[in-house]
N, C-alpha and C positions, 0 to 999 in steps of 0.2 A: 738482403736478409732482414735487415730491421725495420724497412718499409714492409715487407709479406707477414711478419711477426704482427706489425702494428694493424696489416688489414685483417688478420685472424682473431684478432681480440678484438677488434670492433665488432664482425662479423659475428662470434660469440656474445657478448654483449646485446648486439642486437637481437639474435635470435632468443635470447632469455627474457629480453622482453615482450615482445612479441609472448612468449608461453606463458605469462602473466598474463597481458591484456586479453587474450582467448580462451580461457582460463573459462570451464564453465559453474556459473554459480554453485555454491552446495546448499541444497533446496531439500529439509526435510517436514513434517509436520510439527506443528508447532507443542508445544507442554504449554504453555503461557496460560494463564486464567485472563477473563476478561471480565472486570465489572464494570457494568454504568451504570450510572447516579445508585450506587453502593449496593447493588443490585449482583452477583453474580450467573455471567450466559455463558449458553456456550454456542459456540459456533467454529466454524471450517476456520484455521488458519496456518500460517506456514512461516517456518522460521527460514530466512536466504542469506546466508555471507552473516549471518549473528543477529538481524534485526528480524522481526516478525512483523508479517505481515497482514492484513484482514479483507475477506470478501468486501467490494465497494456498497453492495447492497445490504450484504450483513448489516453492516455500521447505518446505513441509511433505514432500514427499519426498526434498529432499537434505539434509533434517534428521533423515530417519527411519531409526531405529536408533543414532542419535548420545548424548545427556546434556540435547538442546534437543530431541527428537521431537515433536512435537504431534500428535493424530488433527484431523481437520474431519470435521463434518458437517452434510449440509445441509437442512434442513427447508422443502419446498416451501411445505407449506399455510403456518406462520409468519412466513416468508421470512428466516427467522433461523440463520448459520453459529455450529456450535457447535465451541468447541475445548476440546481438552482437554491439558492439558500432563505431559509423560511417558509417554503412552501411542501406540503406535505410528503411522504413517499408512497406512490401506487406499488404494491409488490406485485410482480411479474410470475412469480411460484418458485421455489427452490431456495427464497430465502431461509439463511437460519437452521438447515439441513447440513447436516455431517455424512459424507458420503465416506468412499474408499479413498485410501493415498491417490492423489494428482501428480505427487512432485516431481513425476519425471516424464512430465508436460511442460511443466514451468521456463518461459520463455520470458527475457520482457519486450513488456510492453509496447508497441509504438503506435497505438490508439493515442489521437489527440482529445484532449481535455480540456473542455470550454467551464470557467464557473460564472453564472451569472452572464452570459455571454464572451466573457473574458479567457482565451486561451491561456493557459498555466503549462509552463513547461520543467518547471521544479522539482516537480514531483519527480519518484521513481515507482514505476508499478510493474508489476508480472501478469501473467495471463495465463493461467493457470488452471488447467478442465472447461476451457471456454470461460471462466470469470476473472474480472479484473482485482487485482489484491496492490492495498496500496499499505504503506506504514500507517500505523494510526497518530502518530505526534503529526508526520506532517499534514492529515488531512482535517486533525485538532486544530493546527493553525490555520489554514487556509479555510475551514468552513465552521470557525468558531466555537469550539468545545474545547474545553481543557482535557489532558490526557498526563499521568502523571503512573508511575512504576514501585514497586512496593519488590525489591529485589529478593527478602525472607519470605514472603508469600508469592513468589514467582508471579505477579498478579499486577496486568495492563488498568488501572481507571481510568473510565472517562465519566464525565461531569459535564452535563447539557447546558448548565445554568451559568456559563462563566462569561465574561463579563458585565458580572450586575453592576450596574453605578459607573460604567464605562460606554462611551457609543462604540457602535461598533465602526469597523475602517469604512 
């Protein structure tokens, strides 16, 4: 009796978690404002599990021509985004357009990410109407723009020009 008790509450146990980890994200569109270098844009984004998230391309055209530019590019047969940092962005068309809700497409991601040729697996990204949406702090850190949050004006900055007086990694 106390051995069938003990395997019913493991059993339980287990099953709750399990309904946690399959758990599917809550994916709605985002409120958040976005300004760079003090600028306010607007563009497609999506708020998932409390972080918000931005089109990869969005971000790489209001970045392009700045000190933070990045190119992408997309490699169908690999299914692999390549960036490359300091080099300009070619837009593809559909950047910087706000269409209708996606958010229940939103899948993530398992496209690999090369930057500079170097795979990054840190990241967490969604895929989302066909586009890839990553958090913007972490693509601030990885491709050198500062990104900072103004929580009274609901409002993401980012700032192209951040490490003056420092090399970069």
């Amino acid at each position: 009796m106390r051995r069938a008790l003990s395997v019913l509450l493991t059993a339980l146990l287990l099953a709750g978690l399990l309904t946690v980890s399959c758990a599917a994200a809550k994916v709605v569109p985002s409120k958040q404002k976005l300004s760079v270098d003090g600028t306010i844009v607007k563009c497609e984004s999506y708020n998932i599990d409390g972080s918000n998230y931005f089109k990869l391309r969005d971000i790489a055209m209001l970045l392009n021509g700045t000190q933070a530019q990045f190119s992408v590019k997309w490699n169908e047969k690999k299914q692999t985004i390549s960036l490359q940092t300091e080099k300009p962005y070619t837009a593809v068309g559909g950047e910087l357009e706000i269409g209708s809700d996606k958010s229940a497409t939103a899948q993530e991601s398992k496209t690999t990410l090369l930057v500079n040729g170097n795979e990054v697996t840190s990241l967490t990204a969604y895929n989302i109407g066909g586009n890839t949406y990553f958090k913007l702090r972490e693509l601030g850190n990885l491709l050198y723009f500062d990104v900072s949050y103004n929580a009274v004006a609901n409002i993401a900055a980012v700032e192209s020009f951040t490490f003056q007086g420092c090399e970069k990694p």
